[in-house]
NUSE-817858 format. One record per residue: x, y, z of N, C-alpha, C in turn; residue in three letters. Coordinates in steps of 0.02 Angstrom, whole numbers, plus 50000, padded with zeros to 5 digits. Layout:
<pts>
- n_east,n_north,n_up,ca_east,ca_north,ca_up,c_east,c_north,c_up,aa
- X,Y,Z,X,Y,Z,X,Y,Z,ala
...
</pts>
This chain:
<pts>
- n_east,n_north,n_up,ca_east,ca_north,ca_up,c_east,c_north,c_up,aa
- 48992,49974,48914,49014,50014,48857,49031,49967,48799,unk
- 48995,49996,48727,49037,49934,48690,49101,49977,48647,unk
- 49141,49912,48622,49194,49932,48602,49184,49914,48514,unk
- 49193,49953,48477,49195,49960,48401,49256,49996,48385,unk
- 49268,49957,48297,49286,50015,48262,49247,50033,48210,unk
- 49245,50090,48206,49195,50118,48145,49218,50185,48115,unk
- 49199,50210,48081,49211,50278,48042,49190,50339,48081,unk
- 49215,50373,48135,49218,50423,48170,49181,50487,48147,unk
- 49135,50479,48172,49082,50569,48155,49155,50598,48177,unk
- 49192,50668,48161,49229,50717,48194,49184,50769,48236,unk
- 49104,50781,48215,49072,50807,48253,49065,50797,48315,unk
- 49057,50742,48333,49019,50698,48398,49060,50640,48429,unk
- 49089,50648,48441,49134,50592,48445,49105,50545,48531,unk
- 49063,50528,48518,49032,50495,48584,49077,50425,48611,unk
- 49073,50411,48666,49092,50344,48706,49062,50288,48697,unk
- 49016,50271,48656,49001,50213,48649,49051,50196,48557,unk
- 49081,50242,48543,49113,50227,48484,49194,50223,48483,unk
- 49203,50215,48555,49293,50230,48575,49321,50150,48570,unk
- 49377,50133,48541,49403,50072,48545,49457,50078,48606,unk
- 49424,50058,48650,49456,50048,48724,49528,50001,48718,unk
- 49528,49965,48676,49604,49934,48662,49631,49970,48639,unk
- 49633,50041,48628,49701,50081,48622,49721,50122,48672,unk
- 49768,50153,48670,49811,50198,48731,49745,50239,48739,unk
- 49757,50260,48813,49698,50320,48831,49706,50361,48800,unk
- 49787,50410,48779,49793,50459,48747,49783,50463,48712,unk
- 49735,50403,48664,49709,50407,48597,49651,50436,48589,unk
- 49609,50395,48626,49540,50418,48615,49527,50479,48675,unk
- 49538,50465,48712,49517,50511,48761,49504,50601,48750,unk
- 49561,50611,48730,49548,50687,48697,49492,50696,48645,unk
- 49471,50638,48590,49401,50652,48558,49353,50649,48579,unk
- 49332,50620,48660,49253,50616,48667,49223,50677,48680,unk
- 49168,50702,48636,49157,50767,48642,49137,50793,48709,unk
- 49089,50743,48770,49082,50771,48829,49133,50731,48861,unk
- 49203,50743,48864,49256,50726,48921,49263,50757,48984,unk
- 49240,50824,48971,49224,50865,49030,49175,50861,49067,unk
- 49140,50808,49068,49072,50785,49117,49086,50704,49138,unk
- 49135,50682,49103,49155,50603,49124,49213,50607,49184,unk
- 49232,50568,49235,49276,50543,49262,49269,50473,49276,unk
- 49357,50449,49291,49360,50412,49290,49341,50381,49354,unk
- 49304,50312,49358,49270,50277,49414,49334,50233,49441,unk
- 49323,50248,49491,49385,50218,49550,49355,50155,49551,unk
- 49366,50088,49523,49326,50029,49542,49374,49958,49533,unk
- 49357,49899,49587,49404,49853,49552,49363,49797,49599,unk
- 49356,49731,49580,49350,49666,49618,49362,49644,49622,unk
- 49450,49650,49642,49506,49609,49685,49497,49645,49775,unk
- 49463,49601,49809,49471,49581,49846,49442,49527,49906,unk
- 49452,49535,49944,49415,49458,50007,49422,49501,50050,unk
- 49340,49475,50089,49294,49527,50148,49300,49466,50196,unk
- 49300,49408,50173,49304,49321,50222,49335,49333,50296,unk
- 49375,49354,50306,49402,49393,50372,49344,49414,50394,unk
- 49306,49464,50371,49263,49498,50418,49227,49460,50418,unk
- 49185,49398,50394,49136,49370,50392,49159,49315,50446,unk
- 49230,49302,50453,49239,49253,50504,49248,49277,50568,unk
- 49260,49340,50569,49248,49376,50652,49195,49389,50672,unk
- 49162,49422,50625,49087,49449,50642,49033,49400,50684,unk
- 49029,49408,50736,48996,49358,50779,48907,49404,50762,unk
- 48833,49335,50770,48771,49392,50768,48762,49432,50828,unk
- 48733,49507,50807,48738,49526,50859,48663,49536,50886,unk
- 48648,49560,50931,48585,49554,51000,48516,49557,50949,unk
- 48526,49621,50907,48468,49640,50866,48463,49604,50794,unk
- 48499,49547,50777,48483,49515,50722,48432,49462,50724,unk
- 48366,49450,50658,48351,49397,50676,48354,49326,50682,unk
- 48327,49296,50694,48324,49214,50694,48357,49214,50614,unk
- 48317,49206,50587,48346,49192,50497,48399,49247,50469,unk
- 48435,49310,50522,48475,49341,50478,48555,49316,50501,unk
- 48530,49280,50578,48587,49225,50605,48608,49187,50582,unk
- 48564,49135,50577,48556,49068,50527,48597,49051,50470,unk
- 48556,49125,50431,48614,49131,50360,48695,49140,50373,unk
- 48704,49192,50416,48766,49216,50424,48818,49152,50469,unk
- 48786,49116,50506,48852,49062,50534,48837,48999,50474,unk
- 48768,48989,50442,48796,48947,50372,48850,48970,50338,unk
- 48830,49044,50296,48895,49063,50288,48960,49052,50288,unk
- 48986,49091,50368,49023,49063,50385,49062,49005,50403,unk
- 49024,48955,50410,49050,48877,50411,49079,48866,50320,unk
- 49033,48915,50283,49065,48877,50215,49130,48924,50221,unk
- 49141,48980,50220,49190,49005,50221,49265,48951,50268,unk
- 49247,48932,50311,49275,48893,50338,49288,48812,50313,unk
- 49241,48798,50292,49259,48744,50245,49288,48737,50182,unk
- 49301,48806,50152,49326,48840,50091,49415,48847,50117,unk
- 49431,48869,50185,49478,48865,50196,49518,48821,50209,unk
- 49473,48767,50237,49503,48682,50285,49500,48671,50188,unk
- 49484,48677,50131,49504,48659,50069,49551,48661,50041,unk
- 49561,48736,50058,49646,48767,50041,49699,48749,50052,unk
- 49692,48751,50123,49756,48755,50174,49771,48692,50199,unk
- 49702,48664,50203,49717,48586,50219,49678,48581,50311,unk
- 49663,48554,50324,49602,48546,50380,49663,48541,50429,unk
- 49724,48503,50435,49775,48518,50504,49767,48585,50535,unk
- 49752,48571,50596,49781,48634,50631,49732,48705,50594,unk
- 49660,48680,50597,49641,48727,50565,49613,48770,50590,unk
- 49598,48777,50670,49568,48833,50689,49629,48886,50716,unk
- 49701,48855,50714,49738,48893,50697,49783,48939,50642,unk
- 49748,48902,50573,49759,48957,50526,49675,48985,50507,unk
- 49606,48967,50533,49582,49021,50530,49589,49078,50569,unk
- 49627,49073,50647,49642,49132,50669,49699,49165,50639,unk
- 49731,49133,50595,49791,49172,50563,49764,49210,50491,unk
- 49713,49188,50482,49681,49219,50398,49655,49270,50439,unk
- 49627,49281,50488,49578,49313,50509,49616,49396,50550,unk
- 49684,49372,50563,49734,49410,50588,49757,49461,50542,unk
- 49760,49442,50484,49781,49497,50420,49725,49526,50374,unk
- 49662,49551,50419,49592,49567,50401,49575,49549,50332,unk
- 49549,49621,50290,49529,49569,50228,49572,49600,50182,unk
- 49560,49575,50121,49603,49595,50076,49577,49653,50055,unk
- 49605,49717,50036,49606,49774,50027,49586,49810,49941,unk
- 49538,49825,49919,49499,49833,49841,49567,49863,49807,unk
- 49578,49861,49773,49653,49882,49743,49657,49885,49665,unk
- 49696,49906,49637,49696,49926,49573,49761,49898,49571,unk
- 49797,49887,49597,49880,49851,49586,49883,49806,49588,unk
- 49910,49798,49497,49885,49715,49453,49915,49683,49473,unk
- 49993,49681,49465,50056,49638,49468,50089,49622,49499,unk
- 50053,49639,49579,50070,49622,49640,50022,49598,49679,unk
- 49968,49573,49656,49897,49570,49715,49909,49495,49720,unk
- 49941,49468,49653,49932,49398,49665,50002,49362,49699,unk
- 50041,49417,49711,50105,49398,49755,50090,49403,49845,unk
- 50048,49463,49842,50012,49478,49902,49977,49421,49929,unk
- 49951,49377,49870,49885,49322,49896,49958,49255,49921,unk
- 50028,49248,49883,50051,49202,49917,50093,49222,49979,unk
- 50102,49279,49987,50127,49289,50065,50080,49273,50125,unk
- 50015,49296,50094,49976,49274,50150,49959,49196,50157,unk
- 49952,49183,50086,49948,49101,50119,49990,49084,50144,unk
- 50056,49087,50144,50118,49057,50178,50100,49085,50264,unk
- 50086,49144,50268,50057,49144,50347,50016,49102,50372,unk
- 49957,49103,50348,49915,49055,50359,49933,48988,50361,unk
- 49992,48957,50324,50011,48887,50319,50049,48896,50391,unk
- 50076,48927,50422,50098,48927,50478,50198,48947,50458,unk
- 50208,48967,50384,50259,48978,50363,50288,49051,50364,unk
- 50309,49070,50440,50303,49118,50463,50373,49138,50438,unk
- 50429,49108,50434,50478,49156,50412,50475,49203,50317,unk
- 50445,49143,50280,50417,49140,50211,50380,49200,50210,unk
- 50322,49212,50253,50288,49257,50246,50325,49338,50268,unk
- 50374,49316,50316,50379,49396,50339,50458,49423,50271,unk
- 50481,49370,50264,50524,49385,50199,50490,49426,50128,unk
- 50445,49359,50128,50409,49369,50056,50367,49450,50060,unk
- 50341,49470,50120,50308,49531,50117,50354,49582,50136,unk
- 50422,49595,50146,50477,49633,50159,50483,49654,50075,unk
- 50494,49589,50038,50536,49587,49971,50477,49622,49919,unk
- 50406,49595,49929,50351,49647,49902,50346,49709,49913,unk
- 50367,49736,49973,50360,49802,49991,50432,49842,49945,unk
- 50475,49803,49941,50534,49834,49878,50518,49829,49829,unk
- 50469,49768,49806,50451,49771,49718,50405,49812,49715,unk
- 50388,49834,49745,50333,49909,49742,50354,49967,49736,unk
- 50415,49990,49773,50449,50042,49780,50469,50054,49717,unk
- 50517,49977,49705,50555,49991,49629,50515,50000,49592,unk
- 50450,49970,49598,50411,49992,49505,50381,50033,49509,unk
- 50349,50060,49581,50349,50153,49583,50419,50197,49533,unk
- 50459,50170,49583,50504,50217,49538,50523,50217,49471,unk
- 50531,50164,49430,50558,50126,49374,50458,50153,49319,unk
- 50430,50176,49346,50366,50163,49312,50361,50252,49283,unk
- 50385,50292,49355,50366,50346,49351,50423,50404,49339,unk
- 50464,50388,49347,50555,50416,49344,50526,50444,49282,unk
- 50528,50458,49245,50530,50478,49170,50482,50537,49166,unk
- 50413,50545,49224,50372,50607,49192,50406,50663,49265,unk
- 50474,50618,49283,50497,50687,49335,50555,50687,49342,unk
- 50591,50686,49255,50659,50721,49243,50682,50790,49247,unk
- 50623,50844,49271,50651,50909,49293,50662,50924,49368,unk
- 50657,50862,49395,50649,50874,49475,50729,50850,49488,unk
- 50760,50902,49561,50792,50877,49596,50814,50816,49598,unk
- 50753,50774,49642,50761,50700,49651,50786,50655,49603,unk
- 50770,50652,49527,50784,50645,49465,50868,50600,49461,unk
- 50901,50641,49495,50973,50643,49469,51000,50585,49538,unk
- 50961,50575,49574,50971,50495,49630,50961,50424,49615,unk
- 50900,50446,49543,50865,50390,49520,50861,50351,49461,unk
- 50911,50406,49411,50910,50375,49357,50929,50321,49322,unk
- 50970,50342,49375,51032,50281,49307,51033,50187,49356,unk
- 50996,50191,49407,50970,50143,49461,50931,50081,49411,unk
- 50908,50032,49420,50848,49983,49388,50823,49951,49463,unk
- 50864,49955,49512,50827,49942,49568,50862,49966,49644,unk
- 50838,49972,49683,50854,50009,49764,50824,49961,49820,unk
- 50904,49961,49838,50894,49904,49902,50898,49950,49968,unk
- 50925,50009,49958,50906,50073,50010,50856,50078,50007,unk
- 50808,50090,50043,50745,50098,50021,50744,50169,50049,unk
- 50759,50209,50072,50774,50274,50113,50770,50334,50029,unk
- 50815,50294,49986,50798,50317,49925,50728,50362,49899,unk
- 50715,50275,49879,50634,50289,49839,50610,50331,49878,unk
- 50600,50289,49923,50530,50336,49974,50540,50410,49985,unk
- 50578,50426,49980,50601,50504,49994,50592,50527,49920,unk
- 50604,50497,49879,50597,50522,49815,50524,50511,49788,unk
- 50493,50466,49794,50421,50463,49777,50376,50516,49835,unk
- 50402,50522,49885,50364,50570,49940,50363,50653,49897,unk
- 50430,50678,49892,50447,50737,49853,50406,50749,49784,unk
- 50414,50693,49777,50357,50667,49685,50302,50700,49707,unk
- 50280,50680,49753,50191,50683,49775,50156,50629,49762,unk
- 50180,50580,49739,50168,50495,49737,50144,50474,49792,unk
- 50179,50482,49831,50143,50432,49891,50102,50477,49933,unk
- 50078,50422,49976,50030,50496,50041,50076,50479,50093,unk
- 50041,50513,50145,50102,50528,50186,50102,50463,50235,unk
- 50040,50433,50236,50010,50355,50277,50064,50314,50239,unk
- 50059,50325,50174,50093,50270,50146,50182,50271,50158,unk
- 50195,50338,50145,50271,50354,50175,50302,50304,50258,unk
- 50243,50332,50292,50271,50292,50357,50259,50231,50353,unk
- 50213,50191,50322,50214,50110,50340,50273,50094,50297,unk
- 50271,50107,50248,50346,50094,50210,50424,50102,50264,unk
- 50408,50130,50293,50464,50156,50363,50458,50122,50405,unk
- 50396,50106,50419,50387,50031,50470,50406,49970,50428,unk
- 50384,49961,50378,50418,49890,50355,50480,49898,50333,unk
- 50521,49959,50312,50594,49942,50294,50636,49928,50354,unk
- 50596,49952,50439,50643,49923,50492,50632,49869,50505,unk
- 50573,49836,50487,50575,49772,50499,50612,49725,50447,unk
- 50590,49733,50384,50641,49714,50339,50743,49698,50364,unk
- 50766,49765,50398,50837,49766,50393,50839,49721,50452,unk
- 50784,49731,50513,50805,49667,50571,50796,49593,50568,unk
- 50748,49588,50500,50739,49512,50485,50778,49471,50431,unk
- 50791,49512,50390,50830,49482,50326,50893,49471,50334,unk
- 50920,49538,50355,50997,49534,50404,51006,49505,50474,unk
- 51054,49472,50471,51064,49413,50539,51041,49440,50603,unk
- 50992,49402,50653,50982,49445,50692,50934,49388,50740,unk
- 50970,49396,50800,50954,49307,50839,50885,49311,50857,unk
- 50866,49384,50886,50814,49384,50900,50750,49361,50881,unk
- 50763,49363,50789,50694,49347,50740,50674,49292,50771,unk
- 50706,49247,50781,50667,49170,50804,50625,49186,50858,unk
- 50620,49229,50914,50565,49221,50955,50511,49269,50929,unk
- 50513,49290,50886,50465,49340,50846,50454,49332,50781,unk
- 50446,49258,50764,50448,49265,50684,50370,49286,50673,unk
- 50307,49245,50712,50259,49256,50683,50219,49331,50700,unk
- 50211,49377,50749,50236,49420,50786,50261,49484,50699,unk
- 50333,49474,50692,50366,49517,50656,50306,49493,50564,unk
- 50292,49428,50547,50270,49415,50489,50216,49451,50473,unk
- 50176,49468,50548,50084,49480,50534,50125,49553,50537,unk
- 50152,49591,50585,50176,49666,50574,50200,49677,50500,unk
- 50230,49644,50474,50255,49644,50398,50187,49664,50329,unk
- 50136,49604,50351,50108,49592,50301,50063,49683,50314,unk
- 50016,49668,50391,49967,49725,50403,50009,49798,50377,unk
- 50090,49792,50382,50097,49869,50328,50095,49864,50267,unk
- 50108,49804,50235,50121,49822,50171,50020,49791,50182,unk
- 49994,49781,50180,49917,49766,50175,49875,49837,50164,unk
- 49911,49882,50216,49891,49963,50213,49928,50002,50171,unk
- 49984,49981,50162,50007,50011,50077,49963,50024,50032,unk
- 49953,49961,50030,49893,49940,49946,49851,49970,49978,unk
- 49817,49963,50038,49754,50016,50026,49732,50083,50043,unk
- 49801,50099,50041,49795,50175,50058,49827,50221,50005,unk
- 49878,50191,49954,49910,50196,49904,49886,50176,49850,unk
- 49842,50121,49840,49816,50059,49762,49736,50063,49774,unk
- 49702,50094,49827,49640,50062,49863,49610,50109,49802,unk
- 49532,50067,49821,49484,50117,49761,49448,50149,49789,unk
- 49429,50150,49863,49385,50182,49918,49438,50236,49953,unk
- 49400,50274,50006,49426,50315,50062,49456,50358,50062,unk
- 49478,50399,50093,49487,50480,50085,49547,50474,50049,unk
- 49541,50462,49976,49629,50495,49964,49623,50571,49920,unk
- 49675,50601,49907,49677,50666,49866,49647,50645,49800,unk
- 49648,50608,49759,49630,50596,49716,49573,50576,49690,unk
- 49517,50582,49752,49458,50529,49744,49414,50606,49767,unk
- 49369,50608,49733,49307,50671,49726,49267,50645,49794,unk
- 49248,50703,49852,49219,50672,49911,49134,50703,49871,unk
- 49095,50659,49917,49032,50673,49919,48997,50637,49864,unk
- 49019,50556,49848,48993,50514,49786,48984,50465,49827,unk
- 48921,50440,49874,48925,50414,49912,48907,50333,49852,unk
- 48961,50283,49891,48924,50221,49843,48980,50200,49793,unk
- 48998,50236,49764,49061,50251,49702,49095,50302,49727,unk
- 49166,50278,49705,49222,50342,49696,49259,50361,49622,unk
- 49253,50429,49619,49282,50455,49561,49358,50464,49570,unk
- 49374,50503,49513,49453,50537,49512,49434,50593,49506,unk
- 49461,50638,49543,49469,50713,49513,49495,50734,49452,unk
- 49460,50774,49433,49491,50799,49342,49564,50839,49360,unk
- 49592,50853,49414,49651,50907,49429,49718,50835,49434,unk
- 49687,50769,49451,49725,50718,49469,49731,50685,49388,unk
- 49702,50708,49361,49686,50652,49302,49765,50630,49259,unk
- 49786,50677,49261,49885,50690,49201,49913,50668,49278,unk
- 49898,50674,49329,49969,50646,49381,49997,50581,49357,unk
- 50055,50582,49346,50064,50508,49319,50070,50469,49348,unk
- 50055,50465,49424,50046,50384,49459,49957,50385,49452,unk
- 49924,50420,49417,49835,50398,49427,49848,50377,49350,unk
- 49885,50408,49293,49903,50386,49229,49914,50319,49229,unk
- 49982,50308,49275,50032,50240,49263,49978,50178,49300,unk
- 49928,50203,49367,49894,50138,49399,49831,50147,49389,unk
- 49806,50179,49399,49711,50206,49395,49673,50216,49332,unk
- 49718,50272,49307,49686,50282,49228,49661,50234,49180,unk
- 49717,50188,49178,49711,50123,49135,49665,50083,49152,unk
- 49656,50065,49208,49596,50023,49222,49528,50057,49262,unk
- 49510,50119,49268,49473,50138,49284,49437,50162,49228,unk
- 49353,50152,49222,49308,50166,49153,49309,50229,49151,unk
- 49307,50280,49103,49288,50351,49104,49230,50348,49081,unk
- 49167,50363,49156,49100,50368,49150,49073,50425,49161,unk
- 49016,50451,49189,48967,50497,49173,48928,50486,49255,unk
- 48897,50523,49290,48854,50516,49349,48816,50458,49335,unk
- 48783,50455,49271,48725,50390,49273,48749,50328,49274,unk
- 48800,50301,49261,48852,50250,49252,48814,50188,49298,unk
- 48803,50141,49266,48765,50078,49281,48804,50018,49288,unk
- 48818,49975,49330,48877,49921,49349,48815,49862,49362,unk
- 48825,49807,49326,48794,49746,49322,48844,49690,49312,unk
- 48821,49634,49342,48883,49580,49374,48842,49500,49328,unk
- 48784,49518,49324,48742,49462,49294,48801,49422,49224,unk
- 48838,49456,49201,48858,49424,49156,48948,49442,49143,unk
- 48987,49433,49245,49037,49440,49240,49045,49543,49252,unk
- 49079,49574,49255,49080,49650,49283,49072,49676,49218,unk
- 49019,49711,49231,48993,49773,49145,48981,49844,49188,unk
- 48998,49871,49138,48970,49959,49151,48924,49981,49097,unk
- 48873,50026,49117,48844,50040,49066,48819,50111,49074,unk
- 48829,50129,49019,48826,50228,49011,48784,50247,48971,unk
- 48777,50321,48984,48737,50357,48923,48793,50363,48861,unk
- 48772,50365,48809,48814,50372,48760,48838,50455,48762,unk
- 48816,50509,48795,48834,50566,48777,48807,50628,48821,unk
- 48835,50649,48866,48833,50694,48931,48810,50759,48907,unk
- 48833,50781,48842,48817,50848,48829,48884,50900,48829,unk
- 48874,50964,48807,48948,51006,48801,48945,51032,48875,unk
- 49008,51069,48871,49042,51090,48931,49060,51061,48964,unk
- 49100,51081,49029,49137,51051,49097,49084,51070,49133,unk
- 49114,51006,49182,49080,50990,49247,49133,51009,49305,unk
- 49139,51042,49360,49177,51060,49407,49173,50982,49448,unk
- 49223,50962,49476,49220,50880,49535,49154,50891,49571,unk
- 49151,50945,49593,49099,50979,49657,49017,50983,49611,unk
- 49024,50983,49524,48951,50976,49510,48949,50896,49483,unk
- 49031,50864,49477,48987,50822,49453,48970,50790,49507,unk
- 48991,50792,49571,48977,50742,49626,48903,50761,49640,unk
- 48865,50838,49627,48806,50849,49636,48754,50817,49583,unk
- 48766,50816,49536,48740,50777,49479,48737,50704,49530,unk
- 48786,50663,49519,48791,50634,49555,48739,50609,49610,unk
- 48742,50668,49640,48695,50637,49720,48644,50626,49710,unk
- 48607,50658,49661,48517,50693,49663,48512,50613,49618,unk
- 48561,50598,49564,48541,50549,49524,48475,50493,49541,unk
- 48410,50477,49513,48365,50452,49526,48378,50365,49491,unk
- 48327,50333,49484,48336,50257,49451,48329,50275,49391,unk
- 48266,50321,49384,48258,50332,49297,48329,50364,49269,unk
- 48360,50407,49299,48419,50416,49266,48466,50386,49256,unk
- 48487,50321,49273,48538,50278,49268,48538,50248,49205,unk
- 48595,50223,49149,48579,50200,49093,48558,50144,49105,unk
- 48536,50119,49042,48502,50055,49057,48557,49990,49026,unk
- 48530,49941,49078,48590,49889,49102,48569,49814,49081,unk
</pts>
């Protein structure tokens, strides 16, 4: 998509003429076909290297599709003995390999706090890690709440949360973002699994020492399924249009929820079925300039969607 400013037809107000550096609520209401665009669930924060280091070949691969895949893998492995440092290294590739892969996510301001808890596992810095991913799983909560408090001052819950800047109960939030309709309900319980682990590790408790590494990987794998069941850009959530096989959308009924506002909206493109993604020169999208009048129901645009051919895709 390119980004301009120019002198606005009021007739036509198409997407290749939107200045994407302003608030969504700016432009968004002028593109004349908005009702045929949603927004594309997409992001390339993450690492698959886990799976590539388990994945052994299997019976039906060939000679050369082997070959490639344990080269591969050895670089992946030599990418790590880089990192981490070659000591003791087929015991932190079983420890990278223990906290699967990193999860596609749309949650900016924590992915790269996420990337040092896990290295501290992997370094074999097992109390570091199960702290550091306890204390992430609260800076999440709080900026759930602290982000979104404001578009749900007529609610009940409201009057627990206001006058707060942060919650070390965590019994709080979570009950209050659950009531919101913020969270899913997957995400409710791992949050419940890591706040008991949280109160038995942080608070004195003799036992942690024979379970530090044990309690660290339980730590990280919930808050790991947080992000991707809560931040993820794939898989069945309420908010994601089923039957777009390849890409995921947003539903137009999700679009004003203000946690798809406050995390998704902003960084997700508002495209069109033909919507073209090319990497040749760093991540581009590329669209038709103009869908046409009327709405599209989720259910036609995902049919639009399916039938879509090569000739129909914009050109990239």
């Amino acid at each position: 998509m390119t980004r301009r400013n120019e002198v606005y037809s009021p007739e036509r107000f198409t997407i290749d003429l939107v200045d994407f550096r302003e608030p969504i609520d700016t432009w968004k209401p002028r593109i004349a076909d908005r009702g045929r665009r949603r927004h594309l669930s997409y992001t390339l924060d993450f690492d698959t290297r886990a799976v590539l280091l388990e994945q052994e070949p299997g019976p039906g691969w060939s000679e050369e599709t082997t070959r490639l895949h344990l080269e591969n893998r050895e670089k992946v492995r030599q990418g790590l003995a880089a990192h981490f440092g070659g000591q003791a290294l087929e015991r932190k590739v079983a420890d990278f390999v223990a906290i699967k892969s990193k999860p596609f996510s749309v949650l900016a301001y924590h992915n790269q706090l996420f990337e040092q808890v896990r290295g501290a596992f992997v370094l074999g810095a097992y109390y570091p890690a199960l702290v550091g991913a306890c204390a992430l799983g609260e800076r999440i909560l709080n900026h759930l709440i602290l982000d979104l408090r404001g578009a749900f001052t007529h609610t009940p819950e409201y009057k627990h949360v206001y006058r707060k800047d942060s919650f070390d109960d965590w019994r709080v939030p979570i009950d209050t973002l659950a009531a919101w309709g913020v969270l899913v309900p997957e995400a409710v319980t791992e949050f419940r699994a890591l706040m008991a682990l949280r109160h038995r590790s942080i608070h004195f408790n003799v036992s942690t020492y024979a379970t530090l590494r044990d309690d660290a990987l339980a730590a990280i794998l919930h808050l790991r399924q947080i992000i991707e069941v809560q931040f993820g850009t794939f898989g069945l959530k309420p908010w994601l249009i089923p039957g777009t096989a390849g890409l995921m959308f947003i539903c137009k009924s999700w679009e004003d929820h203000p946690f798809i506002r406050a995390y998704h909206a902003r960084s997700c493109p508002f495209v069109g079925p033909y919507v073209a993604i090319s990497f040749e020169q760093g991540l581009q999208y590329f669209d038709h300039h103009d869908y046409g009048d009327g709405d599209w129901s989720d259910e036609e645009f995902a049919a639009v969607y399916s039938a879509r051919e090569p000739g129909h895709l914009a050109a990239s």
